[in-house]
C-alpha positions as CSV (number, residue, x, y, z in Angstrom):
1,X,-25.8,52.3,-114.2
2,X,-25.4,48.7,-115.1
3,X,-22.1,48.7,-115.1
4,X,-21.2,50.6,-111.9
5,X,-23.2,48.0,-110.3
6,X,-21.3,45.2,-111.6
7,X,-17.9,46.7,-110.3
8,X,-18.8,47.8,-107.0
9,X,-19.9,43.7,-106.9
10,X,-16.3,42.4,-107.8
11,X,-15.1,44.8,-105.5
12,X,-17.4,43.7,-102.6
13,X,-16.5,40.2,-103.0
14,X,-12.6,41.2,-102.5
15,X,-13.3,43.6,-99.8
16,X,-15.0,41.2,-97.7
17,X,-12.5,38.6,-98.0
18,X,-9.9,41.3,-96.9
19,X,-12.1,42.1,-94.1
20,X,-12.4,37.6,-92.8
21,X,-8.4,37.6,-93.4
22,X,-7.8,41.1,-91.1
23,X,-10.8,39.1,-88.6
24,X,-8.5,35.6,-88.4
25,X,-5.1,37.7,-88.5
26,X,-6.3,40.0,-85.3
27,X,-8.2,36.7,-83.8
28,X,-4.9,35.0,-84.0
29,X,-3.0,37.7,-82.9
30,X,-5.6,38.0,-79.6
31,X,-5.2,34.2,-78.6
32,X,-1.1,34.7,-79.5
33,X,-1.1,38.0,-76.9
34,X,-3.6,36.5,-74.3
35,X,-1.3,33.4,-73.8
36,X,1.8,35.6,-73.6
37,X,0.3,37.4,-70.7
38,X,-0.5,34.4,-69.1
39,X,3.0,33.1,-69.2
40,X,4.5,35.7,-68.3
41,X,2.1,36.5,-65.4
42,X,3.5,32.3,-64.5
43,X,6.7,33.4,-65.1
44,X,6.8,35.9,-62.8
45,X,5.2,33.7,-59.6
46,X,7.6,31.2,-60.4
47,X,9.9,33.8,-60.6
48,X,9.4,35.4,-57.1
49,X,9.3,32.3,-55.1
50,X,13.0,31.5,-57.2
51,X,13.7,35.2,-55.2
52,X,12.4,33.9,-51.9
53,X,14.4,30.7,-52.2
54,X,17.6,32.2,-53.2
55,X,17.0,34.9,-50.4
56,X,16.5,32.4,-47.5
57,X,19.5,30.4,-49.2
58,X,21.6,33.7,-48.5
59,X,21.0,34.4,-45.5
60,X,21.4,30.9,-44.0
61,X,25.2,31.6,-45.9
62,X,25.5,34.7,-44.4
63,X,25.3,33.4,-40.7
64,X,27.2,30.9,-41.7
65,X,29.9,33.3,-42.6
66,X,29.7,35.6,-39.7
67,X,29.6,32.6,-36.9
68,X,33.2,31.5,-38.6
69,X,34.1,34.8,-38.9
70,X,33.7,35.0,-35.1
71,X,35.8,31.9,-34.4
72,X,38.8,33.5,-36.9
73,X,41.9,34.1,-34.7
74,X,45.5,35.5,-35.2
75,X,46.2,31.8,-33.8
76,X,43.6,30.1,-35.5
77,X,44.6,31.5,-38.7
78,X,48.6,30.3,-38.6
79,X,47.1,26.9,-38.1
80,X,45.5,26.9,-40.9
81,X,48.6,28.1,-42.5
82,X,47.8,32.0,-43.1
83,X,51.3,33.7,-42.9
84,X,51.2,37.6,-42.0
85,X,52.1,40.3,-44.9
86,X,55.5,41.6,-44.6
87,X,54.3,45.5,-45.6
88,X,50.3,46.7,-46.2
89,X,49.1,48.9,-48.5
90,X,46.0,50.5,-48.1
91,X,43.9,51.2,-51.5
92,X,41.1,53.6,-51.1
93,X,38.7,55.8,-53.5
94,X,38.1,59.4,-53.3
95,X,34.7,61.0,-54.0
96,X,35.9,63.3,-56.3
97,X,37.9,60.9,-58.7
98,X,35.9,57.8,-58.1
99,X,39.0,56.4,-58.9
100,X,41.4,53.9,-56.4
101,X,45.0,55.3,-55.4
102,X,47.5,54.1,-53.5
103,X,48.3,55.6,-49.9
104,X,52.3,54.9,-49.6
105,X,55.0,54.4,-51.5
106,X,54.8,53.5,-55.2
């Protein structure tokens, strides 16, 4: 009986030092997962007012683009040195191909 004693107190001694390393390790691991969140969760506001910017951004361009879009003439156009094309070809996709072709000669 002595002796089972004795080795069950060497063991003890190991196991509980296992146990205070797993309790720092998870402790650590706790903080390094709770500070994630929180920059992430940081991330993410900073993030969604980015999105609000770049949105109002756009659409200040896109009224922009569709007042000068308004004001482009035939006329307008040759002053600013657009030439007409001497033959169009029109490209479109069909549904079933999802592929472009060609509608005219090739």
């Amino acid at each position: 009986m002595n002796t089972a004693a004795l080795v069950y107190q060497d063991h003890l001694s190991k196991i509980i030092a296992a146990l205070a390393g797993f309790v720092v390790v998870a402790l650590f691991l706790y903080g390094f997962f709770l500070l994630e969140a929180v920059m992430h969760t940081a991330a993410r506001a900073d993030a969604e007012v980015e999105i609000l910017a770049t949105n109002a951004r756009l659409s200040i361009l896109e009224s922009q683009y569709l007042s000068l879009t308004r004001t482009m003439t035939p006329g307008r156009a040759q002053e600013l040195g657009f030439v007409p094309p001497d033959a169009v070809t029109t490209v479109f996709a069909t549904d079933a191909a999802r592929s472009l072709s060609l509608s005219g000669q090739y």
